[in-house]
C-alpha positions as CSV (number, residue, x, y, z in Angstrom):
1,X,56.1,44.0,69.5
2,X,57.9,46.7,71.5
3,X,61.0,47.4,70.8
4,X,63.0,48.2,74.2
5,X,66.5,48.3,72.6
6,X,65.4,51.0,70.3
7,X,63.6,53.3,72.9
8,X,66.6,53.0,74.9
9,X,68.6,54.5,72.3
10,X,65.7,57.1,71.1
11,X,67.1,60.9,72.4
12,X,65.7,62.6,75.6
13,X,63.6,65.1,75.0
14,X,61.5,66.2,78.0
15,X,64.0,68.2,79.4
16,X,66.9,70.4,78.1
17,X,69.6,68.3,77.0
18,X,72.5,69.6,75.0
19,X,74.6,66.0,74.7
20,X,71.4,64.4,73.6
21,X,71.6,61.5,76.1
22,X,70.2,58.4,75.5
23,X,69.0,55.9,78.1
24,X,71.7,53.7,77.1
25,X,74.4,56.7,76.8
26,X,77.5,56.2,79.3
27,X,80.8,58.5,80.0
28,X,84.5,58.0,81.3
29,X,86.9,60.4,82.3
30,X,90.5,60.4,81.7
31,X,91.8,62.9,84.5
32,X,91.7,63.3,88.2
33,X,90.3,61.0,90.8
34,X,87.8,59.5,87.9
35,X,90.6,58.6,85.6
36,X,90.3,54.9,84.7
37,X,87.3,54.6,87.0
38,X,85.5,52.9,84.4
39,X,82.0,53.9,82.9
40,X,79.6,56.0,84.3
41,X,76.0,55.9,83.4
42,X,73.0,58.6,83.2
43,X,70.5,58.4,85.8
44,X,68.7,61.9,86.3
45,X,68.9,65.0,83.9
46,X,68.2,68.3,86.3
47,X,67.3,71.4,83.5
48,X,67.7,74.6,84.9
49,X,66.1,77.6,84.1
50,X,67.5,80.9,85.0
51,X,65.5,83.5,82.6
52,X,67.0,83.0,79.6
53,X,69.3,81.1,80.2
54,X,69.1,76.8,80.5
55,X,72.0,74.6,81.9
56,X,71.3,70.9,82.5
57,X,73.2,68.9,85.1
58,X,73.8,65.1,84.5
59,X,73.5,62.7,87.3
60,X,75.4,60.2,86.6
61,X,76.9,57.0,88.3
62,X,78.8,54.2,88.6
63,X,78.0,50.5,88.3
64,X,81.6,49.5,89.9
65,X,81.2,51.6,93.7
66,X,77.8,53.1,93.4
67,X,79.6,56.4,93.4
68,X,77.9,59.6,92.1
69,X,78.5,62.7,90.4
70,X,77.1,65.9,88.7
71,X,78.2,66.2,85.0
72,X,77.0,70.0,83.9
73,X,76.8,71.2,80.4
74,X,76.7,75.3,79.7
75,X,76.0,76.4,76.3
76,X,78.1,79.4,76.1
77,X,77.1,80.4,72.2
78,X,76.5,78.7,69.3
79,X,77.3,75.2,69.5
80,X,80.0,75.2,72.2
81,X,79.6,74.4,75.7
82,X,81.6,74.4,79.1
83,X,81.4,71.4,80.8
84,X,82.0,70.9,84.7
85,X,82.3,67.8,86.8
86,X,81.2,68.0,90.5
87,X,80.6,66.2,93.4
88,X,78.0,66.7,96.6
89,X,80.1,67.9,99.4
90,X,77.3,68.7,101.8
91,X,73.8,68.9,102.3
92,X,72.3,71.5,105.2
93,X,68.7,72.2,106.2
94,X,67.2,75.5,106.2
95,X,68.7,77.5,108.5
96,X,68.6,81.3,109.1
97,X,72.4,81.6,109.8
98,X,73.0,80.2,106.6
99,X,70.7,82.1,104.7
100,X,73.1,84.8,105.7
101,X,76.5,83.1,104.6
102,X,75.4,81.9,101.2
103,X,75.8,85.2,99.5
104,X,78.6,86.7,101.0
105,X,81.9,88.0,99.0
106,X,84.2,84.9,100.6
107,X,83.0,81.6,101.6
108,X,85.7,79.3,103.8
109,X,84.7,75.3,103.5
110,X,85.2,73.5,106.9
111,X,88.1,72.6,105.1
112,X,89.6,76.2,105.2
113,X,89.6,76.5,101.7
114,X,88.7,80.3,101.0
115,X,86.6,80.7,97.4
116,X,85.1,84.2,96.3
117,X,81.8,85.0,94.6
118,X,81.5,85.0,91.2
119,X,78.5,86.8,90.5
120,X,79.4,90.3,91.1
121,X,82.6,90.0,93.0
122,X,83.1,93.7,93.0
123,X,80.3,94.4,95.3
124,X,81.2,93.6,99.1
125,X,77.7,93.3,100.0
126,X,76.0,90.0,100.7
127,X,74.0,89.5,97.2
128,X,70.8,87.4,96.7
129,X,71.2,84.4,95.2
130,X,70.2,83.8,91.2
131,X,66.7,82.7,91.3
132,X,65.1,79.7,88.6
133,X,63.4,76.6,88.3
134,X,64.8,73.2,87.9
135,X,63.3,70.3,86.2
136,X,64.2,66.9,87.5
137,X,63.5,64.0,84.7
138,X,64.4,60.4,86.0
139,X,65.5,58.4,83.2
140,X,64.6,54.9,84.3
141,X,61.1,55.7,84.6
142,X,60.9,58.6,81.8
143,X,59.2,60.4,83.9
144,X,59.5,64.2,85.1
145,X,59.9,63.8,89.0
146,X,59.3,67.0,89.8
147,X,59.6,71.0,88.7
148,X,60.7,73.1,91.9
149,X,62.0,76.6,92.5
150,X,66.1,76.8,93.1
151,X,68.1,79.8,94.2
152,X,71.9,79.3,93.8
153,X,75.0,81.0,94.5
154,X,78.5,80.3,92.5
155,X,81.8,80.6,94.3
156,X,85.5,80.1,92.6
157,X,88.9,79.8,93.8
158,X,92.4,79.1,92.1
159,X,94.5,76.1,93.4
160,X,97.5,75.4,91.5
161,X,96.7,77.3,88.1
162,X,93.6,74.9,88.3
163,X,90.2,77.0,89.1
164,X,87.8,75.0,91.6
165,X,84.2,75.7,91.5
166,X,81.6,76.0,94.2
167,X,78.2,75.7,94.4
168,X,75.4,76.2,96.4
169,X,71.8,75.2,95.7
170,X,68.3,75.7,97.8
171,X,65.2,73.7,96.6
172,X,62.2,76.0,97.4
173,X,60.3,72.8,98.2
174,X,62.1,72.2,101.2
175,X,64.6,74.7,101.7
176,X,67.4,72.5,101.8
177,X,70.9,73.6,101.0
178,X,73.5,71.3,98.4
179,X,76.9,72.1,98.4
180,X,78.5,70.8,95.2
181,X,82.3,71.2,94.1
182,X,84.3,70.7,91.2
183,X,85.9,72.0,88.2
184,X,85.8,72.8,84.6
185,X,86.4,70.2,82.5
186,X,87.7,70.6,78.6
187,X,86.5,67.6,75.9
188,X,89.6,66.1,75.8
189,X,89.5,64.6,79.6
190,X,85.9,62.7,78.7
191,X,84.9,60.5,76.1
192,X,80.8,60.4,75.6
193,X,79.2,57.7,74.1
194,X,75.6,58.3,72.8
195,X,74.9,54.8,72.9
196,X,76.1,51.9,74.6
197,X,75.4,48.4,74.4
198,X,76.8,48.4,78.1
């Protein structure tokens, strides 16, 4: 007989996946907005590809308001990895003008927040973006979704001592811009649970 409970629990594989998530794996924070917000579930891992290099970004949600938010995970040698929470500010279609923002030295939110480039903030030149692939698994189904070409662009900015990150993403499929923001997060402000009987 099959054995749901135990597949649920069995490692994902298909995709890049440093925390080895399970289907049944949850997280919580303990700082910011998501402090005592409860448990938040995996719904989609995202594997990007950038030459060498391979990142995976966490979808994950919660039960309680339906909210979501992108948990990523950087190996940065050995067995260590930097770990940054984000949120979708925006989405934008393709657009020519914007084309010609994304890239620039300084980028000013409709907020008025002011972040700089990180990739090669010496150069005052507008830069092209980093170019890869991203891998989108779903986990409900265990199926990959889909494997599409991405170009993104990384922006920073120091509020408070605290560094904010910005992100811009454009899926080759469609062209369509995401605008993500957040920050890094050490391992003492989560607590991951492989499994969860949740």
């Amino acid at each position: 007989m099959f054995n749901w409970k135990s597949n649920h629990n069995k490692e994902i594989t298909k995709v890049f996946n440093p925390l080895n998530v399970t289907g049944s794996s949850v997280i919580e924070f303990n700082i910011g907005e998501l402090k005592d917000a409860g448990l938040f579930r995996f719904k989609k891992l995202i594997e990007f590809t950038f030459g060498d290099l391979q990142l995976t970004r966490y979808l994950i949600y919660s039960k309680v308001d339906g909210s979501e938010y992108v948990f990523e995970v950087f190996p940065s040698g050995g067995i260590q990895y930097e770990t940054y929470l984000y949120s979708m500010t925006d989405t934008i279609p393709f657009s020519e003008d914007f084309i010609d923002v994304a890239g620039q030295l300084y980028l000013t939110t409709p907020q008025g927040d002011e972040y700089i480039r990180c990739t090669l903030p010496e150069c005052e030149d507008r830069i092209d973006g980093t170019y890869g692939a991203a891998k989108v698994y779903d986990i409900e189904s265990d199926q990959i979704e889909k494997t599409v070409d991405v170009t993104t662009w990384d922006y920073q900015r120091d509020e408070d001592g605290i560094t904010k990150y910005l992100n811009i993403e454009m899926w080759k499929e469609n062209g369509m811009f995401r605008i993500f923001t957040g920050e890094m997060l050490e391992e003492v402000f989560y607590k991951f649970y492989q499994t969860s009987e949740e």
